[in-house]
N, C-alpha and C positions, 0 to 999 in steps of 0.2 A: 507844311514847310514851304511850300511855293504862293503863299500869299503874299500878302503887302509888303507883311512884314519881314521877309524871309532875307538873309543876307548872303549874297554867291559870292564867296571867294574869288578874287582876282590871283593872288599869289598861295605859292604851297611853300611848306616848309619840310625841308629834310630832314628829320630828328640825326639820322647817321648811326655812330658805333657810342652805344653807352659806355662801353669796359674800354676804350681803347685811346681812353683822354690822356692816361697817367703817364703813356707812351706815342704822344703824338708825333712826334720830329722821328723816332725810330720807325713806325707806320708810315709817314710818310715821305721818308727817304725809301724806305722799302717798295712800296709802290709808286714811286716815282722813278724808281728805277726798272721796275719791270714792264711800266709803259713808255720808256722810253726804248728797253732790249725789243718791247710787240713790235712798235714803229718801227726801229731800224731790224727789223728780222724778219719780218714781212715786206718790207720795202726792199731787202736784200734777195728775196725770194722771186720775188717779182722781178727784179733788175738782174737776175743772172737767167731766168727764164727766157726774159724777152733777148738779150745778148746773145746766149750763146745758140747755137743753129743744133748742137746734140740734143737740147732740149725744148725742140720745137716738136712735141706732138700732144695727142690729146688730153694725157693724163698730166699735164704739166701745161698747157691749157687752161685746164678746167684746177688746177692748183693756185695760178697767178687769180683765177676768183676768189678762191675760197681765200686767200691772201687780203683781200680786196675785202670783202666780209667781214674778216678778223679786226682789221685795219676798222671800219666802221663803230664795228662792235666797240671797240679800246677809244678812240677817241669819242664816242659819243657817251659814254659814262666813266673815264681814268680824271679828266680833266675837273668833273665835279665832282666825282669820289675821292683826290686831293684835296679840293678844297675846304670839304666836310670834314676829314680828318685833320686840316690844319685848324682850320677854325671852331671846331664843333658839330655848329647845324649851317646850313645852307638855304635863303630863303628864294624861291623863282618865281617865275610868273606861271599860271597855270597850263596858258598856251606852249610854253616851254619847257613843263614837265609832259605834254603832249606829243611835241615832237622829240623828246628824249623817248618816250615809250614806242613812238613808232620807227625809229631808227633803231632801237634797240631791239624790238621785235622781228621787224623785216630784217636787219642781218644774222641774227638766229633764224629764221625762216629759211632766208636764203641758203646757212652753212647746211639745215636740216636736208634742203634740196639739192647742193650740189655735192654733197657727202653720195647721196644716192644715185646722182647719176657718175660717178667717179666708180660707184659698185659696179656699175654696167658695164662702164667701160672695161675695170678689170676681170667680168664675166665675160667680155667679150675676147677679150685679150687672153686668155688661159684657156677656154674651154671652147672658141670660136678662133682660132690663132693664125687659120689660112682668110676668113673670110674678114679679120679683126680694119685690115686697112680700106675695103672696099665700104663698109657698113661705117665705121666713125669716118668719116671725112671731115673734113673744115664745115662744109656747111651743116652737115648733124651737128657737131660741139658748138659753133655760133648758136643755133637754134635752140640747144638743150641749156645752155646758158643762159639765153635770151628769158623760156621757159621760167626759168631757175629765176631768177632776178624779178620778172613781171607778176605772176604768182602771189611770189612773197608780199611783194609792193602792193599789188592790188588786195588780195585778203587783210593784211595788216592794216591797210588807209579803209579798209571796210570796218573793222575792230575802231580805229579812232574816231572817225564816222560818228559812229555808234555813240561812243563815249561823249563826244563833246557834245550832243545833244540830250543828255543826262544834265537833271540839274545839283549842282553843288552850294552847299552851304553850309559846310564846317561840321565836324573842325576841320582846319586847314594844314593840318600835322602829317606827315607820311611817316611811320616808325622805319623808314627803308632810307639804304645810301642810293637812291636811285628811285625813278617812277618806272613800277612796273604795273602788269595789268588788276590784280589784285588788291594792293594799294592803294591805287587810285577808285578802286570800285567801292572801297570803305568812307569815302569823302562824301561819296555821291546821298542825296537823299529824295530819291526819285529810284521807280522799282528798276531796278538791275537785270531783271530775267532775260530782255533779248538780247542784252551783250552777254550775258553768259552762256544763251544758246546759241549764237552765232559761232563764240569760238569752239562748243560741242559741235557743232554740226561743220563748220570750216578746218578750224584748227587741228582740230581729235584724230578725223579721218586721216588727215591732211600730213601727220606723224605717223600713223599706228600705216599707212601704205607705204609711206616712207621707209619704214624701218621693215616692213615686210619686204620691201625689193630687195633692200640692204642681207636681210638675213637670207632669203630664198637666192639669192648672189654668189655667197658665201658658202651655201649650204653646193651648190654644182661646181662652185671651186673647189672647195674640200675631198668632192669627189672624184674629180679631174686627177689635183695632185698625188691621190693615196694610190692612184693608178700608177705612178709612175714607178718604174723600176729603182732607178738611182738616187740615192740617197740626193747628192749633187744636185741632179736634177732637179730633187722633190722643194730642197732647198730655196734652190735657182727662182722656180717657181715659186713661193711664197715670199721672197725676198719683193717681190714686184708687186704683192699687196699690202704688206706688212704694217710700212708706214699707215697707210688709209684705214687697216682696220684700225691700228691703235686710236689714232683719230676719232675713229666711229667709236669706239670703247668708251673713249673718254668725254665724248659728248653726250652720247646717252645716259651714261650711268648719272652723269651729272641734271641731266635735264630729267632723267626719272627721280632720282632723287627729289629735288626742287619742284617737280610741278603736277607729279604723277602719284605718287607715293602719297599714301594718307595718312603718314606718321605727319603729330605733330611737335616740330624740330622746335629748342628754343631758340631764343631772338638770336643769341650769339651764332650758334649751330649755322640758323637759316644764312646768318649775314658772312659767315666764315665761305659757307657754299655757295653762296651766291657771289663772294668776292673770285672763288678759283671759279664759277660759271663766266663771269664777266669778264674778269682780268687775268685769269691764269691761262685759261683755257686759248686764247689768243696770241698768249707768248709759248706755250708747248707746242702749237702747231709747227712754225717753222723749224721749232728745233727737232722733232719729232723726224720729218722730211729733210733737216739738213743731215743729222747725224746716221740717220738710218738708208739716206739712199746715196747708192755711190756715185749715179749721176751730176745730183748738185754737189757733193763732195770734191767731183771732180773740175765739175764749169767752176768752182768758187777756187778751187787749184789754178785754174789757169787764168783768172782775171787777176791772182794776186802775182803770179808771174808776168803778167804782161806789165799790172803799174808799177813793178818795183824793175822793168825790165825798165820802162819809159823813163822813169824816173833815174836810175843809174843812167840812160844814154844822153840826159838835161846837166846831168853831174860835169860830165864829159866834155 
């Protein structure tokens, strides 16, 4: 296949959603609406974070990332996952089903990283609660950030790497609303084995530690709280992980699900989880952190008191 004759693709095509042509304009009002609620709900998040001075610390910090992440994630596949379900299929160039997979990758990467270090921080914070301000300072959370972002970037551009120096030559079909890692390795007709060991030996570890700090985290919080006498108390305390574990719940189940799991899902199945991996999961987070914590409940109280104050005194 890499002779004379062989023919490399320059462009990919998205095949998209089979079952979901009959009701295109209802699909795609539907998610056009839930990627416009990600953007302004993360961008909301972000902008009462950095505003208000109560919610200037670590775990709120390290939230305006994970905002930031989400944001990547929804805009780097809402915009062609629209267009697929307006129009059918979608056809690109191959270089930019490449930078779709790695932007798509490294903001999962990244959410998988600062999910984890957001555990520490609330292990710090509950079970470390005298020593919690001396240990997170600004420059640990800049650093664990830093961590968190370059990582991702670096093993991910390691993964494309890889990829584009694969040869390809059809067919040029991806059955997926998006280039994922998978998909794109089915185009290829050149052996696959060391991009699929790279992301065993990078990726694999690079989850299963993740998710071990996440649960060994959790597991001294648990123990922490079951100590506490007061009910109130025990409450009190859990109210201040809550949001983050839900979070964590619903990332993994979803990315076990989809990447982990060796059931095989049908096309519809795959493409239904993979649209709440991609685009649901983006838009629950803020709301997850709006509605469950009283903090931003509160900073988002008092910005609408100040413009409807500002505004009634322009009236005037």
């Amino acid at each position: 296949m890499e002779g004379k004759n062989a023919t490399f693709i320059s462009d990919v095509i998205l095949l998209g959603f089979h079952n979901f042509q009959n009701f295109k304009l209802l699909y795609f009002t539907i998610l056009l609406v839930i990627y416009l609620a990600t953007v302004i709900g993360n961008f909301l998040i972000i902008a009462l974070v950095s505003a208000s001075k109560n919610l200037h610390s670590p775990m709120y910090f390290f939230l305006i990332h994970l905002s930031l992440s989400d944001l990547l994630l929804s805009t780097d596949i809402s915009p062609q996952t629209l267009s697929i379900v307006l129009n059918g299929t979608s056809t690109i160039s191959f270089t930019s089903c490449l930078v779709q997979f790695y932007f798509f990758s490294a903001s999962e990467c990244s959410e998988c990283l600062l999910l984890t270090v957001m555990s520490y921080d609330r292990f710090l914070a509950i079970c470390n609660p005298l020593r919690y301000h001396s240990v997170m300072n600004s420059t640990l959370c800049i650093t664990l950030v830093i961590i968190s972002w370059l990582v991702s970037s670096l093993i991910i551009l390691s993964y494309t790497v890889t990829i584009s120096f694969l040869h390809f030559c059809g067919p040029n079909m991806i059955d997926h609303f998006f280039c994922d890692f998978t998909p794109i390795l089915k185009l290829s007709c050149s052996d696959v084995f060391v991009a699929q060991l790279e992301v065993m030996l990078l990726g694999f570890p690079l989850l299963v530690i993740a998710f071990g700090i996440i649960l060994t985290s959790y597991v001294f919080i648990l123990r922490v709280i079951l100590k506490i006498s007061s009910t109130t108390g025990r409450h009190k305390a859990f109210s201040t992980c809550s949001s983050h574990l839900t979070t964590v719940s619903l990332f993994y189940t979803t990315l076990f699900c989809i990447y982990i799991l060796p059931t095989e899902w049908s096309l519809t199945t795959s493409q239904i989880l993979s649209l709440f991996y991609t685009m649901g999961t983006p838009l629950i987070n803020p709301i997850i952190y709006s509605l469950r914590n009283k903090d931003i409940k509160e900073a988002f109280k008092k910005v609408i008191e100040v413009a409807w104050s500002g505004h009634y005194k322009s009236r005037l």
